[in-house]
VMD Tcl script that draws the C-alpha trace (Angstrom):
set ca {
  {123.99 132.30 80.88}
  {120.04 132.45 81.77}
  {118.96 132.21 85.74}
  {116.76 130.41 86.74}
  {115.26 130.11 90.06}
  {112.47 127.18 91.12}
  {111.18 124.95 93.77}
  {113.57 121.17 93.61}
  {113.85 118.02 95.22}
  {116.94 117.20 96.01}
  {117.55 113.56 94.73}
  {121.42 112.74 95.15}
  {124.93 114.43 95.39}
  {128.63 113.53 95.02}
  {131.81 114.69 96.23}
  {133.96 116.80 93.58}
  {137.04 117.84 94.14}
  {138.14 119.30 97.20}
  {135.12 121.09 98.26}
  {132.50 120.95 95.92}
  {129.34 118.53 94.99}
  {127.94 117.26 91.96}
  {124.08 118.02 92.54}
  {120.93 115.57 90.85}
  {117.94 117.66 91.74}
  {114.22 117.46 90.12}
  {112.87 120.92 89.35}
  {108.89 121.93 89.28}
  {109.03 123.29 85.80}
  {112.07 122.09 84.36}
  {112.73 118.76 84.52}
  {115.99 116.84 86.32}
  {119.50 118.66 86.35}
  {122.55 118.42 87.29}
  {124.65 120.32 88.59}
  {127.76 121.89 90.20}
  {127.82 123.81 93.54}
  {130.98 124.79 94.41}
  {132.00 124.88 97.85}
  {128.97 122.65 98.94}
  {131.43 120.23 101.03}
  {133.42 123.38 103.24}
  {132.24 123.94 106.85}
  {130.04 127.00 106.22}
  {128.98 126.32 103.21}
  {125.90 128.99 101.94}
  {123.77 125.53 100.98}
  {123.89 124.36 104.81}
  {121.67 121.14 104.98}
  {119.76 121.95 101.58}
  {121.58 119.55 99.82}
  {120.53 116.65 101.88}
  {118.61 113.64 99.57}
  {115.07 114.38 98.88}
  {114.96 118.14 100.74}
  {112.44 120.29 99.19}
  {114.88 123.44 98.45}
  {114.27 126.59 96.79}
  {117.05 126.83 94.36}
  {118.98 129.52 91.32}
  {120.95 127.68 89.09}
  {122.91 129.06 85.81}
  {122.73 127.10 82.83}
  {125.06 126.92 79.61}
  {123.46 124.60 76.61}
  {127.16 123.92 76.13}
  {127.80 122.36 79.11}
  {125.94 119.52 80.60}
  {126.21 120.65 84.11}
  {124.41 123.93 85.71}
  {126.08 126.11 88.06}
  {123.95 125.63 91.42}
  {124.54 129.25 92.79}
  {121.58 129.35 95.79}
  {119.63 126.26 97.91}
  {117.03 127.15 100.79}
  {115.36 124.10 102.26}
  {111.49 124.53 102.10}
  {110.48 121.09 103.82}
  {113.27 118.62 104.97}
  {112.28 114.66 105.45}
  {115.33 114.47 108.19}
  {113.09 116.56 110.29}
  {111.04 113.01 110.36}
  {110.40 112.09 114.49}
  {111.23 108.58 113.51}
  {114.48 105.91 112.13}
  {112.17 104.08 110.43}
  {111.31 107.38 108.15}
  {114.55 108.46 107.54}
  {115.95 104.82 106.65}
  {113.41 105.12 103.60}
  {114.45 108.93 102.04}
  {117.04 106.99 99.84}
  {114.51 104.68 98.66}
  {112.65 107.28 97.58}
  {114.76 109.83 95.98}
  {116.03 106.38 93.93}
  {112.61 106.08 93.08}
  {112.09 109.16 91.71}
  {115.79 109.79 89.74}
  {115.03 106.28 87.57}
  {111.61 107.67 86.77}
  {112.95 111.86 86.30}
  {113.98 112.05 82.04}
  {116.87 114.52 82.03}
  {115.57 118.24 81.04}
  {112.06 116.72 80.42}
  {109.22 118.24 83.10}
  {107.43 116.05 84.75}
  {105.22 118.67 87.34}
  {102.63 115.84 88.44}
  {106.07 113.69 89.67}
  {107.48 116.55 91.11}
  {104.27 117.30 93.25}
  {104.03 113.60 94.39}
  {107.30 114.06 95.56}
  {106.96 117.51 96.92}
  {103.85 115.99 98.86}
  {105.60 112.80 99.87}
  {108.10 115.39 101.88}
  {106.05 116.79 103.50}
  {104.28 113.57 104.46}
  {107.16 112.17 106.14}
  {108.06 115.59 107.97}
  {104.73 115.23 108.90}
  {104.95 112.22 110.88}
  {102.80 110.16 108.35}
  {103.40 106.31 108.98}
  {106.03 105.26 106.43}
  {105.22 101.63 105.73}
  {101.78 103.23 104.48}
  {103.37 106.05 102.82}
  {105.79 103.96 100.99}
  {102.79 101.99 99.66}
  {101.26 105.08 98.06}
  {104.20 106.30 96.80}
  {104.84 102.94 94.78}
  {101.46 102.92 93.70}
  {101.05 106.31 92.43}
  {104.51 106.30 90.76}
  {103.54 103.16 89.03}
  {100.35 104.83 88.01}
  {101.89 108.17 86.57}
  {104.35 106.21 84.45}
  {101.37 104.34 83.35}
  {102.66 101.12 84.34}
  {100.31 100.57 87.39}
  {98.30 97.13 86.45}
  {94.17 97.78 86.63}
  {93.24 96.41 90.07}
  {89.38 96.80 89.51}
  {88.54 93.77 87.32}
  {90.47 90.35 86.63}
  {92.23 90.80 82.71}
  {91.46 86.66 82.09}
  {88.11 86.87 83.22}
  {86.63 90.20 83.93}
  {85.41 89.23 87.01}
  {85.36 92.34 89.73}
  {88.62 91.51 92.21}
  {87.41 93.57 95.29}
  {84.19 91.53 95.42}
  {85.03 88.57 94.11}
  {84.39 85.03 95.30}
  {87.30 84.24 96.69}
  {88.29 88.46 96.61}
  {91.64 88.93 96.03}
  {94.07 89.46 93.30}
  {96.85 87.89 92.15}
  {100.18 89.27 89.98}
  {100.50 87.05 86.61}
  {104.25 87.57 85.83}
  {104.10 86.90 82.04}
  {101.35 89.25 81.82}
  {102.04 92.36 83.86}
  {98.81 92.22 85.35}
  {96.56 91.01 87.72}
  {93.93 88.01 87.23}
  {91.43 86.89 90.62}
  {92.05 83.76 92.42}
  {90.22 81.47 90.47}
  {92.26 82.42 87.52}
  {95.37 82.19 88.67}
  {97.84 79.87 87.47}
  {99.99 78.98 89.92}
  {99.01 75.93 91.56}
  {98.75 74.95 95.26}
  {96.70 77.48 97.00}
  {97.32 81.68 96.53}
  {100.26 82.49 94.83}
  {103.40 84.86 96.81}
  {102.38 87.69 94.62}
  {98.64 88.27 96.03}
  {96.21 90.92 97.54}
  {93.58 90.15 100.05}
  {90.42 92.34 99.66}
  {91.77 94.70 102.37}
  {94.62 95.68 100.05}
  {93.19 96.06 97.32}
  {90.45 98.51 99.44}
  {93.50 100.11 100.25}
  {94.42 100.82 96.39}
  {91.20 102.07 96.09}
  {91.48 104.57 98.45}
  {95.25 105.52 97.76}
  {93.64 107.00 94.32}
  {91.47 109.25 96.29}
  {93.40 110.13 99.02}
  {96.05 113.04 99.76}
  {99.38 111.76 101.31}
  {99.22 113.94 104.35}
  {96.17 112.23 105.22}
  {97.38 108.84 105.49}
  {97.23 108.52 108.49}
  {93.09 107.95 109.24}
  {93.31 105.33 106.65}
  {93.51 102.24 108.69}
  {95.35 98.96 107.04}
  {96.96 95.60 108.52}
  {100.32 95.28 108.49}
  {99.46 92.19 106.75}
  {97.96 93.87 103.80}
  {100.69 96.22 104.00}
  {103.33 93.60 103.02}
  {101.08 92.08 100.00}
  {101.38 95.53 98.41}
  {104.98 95.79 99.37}
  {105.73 92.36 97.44}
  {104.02 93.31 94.71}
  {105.24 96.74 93.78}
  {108.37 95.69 94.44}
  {107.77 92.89 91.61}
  {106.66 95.97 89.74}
  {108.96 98.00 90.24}
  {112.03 95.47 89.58}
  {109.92 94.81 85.97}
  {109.77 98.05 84.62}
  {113.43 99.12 85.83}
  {115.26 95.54 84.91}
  {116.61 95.44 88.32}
  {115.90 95.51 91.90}
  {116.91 99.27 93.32}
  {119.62 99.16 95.43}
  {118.00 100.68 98.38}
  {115.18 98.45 98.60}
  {118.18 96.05 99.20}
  {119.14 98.23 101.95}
  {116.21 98.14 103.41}
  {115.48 94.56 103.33}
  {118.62 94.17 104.84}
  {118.15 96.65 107.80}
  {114.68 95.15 108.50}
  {116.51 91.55 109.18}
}
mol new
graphics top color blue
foreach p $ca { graphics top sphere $p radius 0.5 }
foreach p [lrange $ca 0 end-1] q [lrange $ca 1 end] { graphics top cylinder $p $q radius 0.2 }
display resetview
C-alpha cells in the first residue's frame, strides 16, 4: 500500500467501534479522504487533539485502491482554530469545515480551497474578528466554485452598483445575480436581499485582501449582516439546502 504524507484540514470524524474514528480530512495535493484511525477515541491516543474539526494537521495515511477508506497512521496539529481567544470563534469552526466538505470532490485536488482553508485557520487562531472572517470565507468560496454573482455592474442594466444612484445592489432570485436598485423587482422600497455601498466596498476589498489582515479593514455591523443574508441565499442555492450549522448558529445567536 503507497504512503503518503501531506499537510490536511481536518473536516469531520465519527465514532467506530470501540475505539476508533472514521476521519473526513482535505489534503493539499490530494483531494478529500477518508479514513480510518484506529485507536483515535482511547485516552492516549498518538493523534491527541489533531483530530479536532478544521485543525490544520500534518498527516501519513496508507491507501488501498480496493478499499474506500485509508489507514490514517500519523496526525500532528500545525495550526488549531480551538486555540481561538474567543466563543464566538469557536461556535463558527463547524460552519466552516461544513462549508468546505460540500464543496471538497472526493480524491479530486482542489489546492486553491485547501489554502483558503489553511489561511482561514490561521485567521481565527489569530484572533481575526469572525463575523468579518466568515464574510470572506463565503465570498471567496462562492468565487472559487465560480458561483460568486459579479458585484461590479447591474446584469439588467449595466449600470456600475458601487456608484450608482441610489448605490447598492440587490439579489434577483430567479436570476442568480445581482441587478441595482432601480432595477429591482421587488416592490415597496429595497428588497431583504440587498447591499448598501459599504458592503459592496467591502467585496471589493475581500478580493484583494489576505485573511490575516482582516482586521484593519473597517465595516458596520450593519453591512456585515447584508452580506451574511445574502451568501447565505447563495449558499442555500447552489447546495439545495440550508447547512445545518448555519442553523446552529442562528439558533445560538437568539
Amino acid at each position: 500500500m503507497p504512503l503518503y504524507t501531506t499537510d490536511a484540514l481536518i473536516l469531520r470524524t465519527y465514532k467506530l467501534g470501540e475505539a476508533d474514528r472514521i476521519v473526513v480530512f482535505l489534503t493539499a495535493d490530494r483531494g478529500k479522504k477518508r479514513g480510518v484511525a484506529k485507536g483515535a477515541r482511547r485516552t492516549r491516543s498518538r493523534f491527541g487533539a489533531a483530530l479536532e474539526p478544521l485543525t490544520h494537521a500534518g498527516v501519513t495515511y496508507f491507501e488501498n485502491e480496493r478499499r474506500d477508506l485509508v489507514s490514517l497512521n500519523y496526525a500532528d496539529a500545525v495550526c488549531s482554530p480551538w486555540l481561538a481567544p474567543n466563543l464566538e470563534a469557536l461556535g463558527h469552526i463547524e460552519y466552516f469545515a461544513e462549508l468546505i466538505d460540500e464543496w471538497a470532490p472526493e480524491g479530486d485536488p482542489n489546492p486553491r480551497l485547501f489554502r483558503l482553508g489553511a489561511s482561514l485557520v490561521g485567521a481565527i487562531a489569530g484572533g481575526t474578528p469572525v463575523d468579518v472572517l466568515a464574510r470572506y470565507f463565503e465570498y471567496w468560496l462562492l468565487r472559487l466554485q465560480g458561483v460568486y454573482p459579479a458585484h461590479v455592474r447591474c446584469y439588467a442594466c449595466g449600470a456600475g452598483l458601487l456608484d450608482g444612484e441610489p448605490p447598492g445592489a440587490s439579489l434577483e432570485p430567479a436570476q442568480h445575480g445581482f441587478t441595482c436598485l432601480r432595477c429591482a423587482r421587488l416592490p415597496g422600497g429595497v428588497p431583504a436581499a440587498a447591499l448598501s455601498r459599504e458592503a459592496l466596498a467591502f467585496l471589493d476589498r475581500a478580493g484583494r485582501t489576505s485573511p490575516e489582515r482582516l482586521g484593519e479593514v473597517a465595516v458596520a455591523a450593519p453591512a456585515i449582516r447584508e452580506l451574511e443574508t445574502v451568501h447565505r441565499s447563495l449558499i442555500a442555492w447552489h447546495l439545495e439546502r440550508e447547512p445545518k450549522s448555519a442553523r446552529v448558529l442562528r439558533e445560538l445567536r437568539g
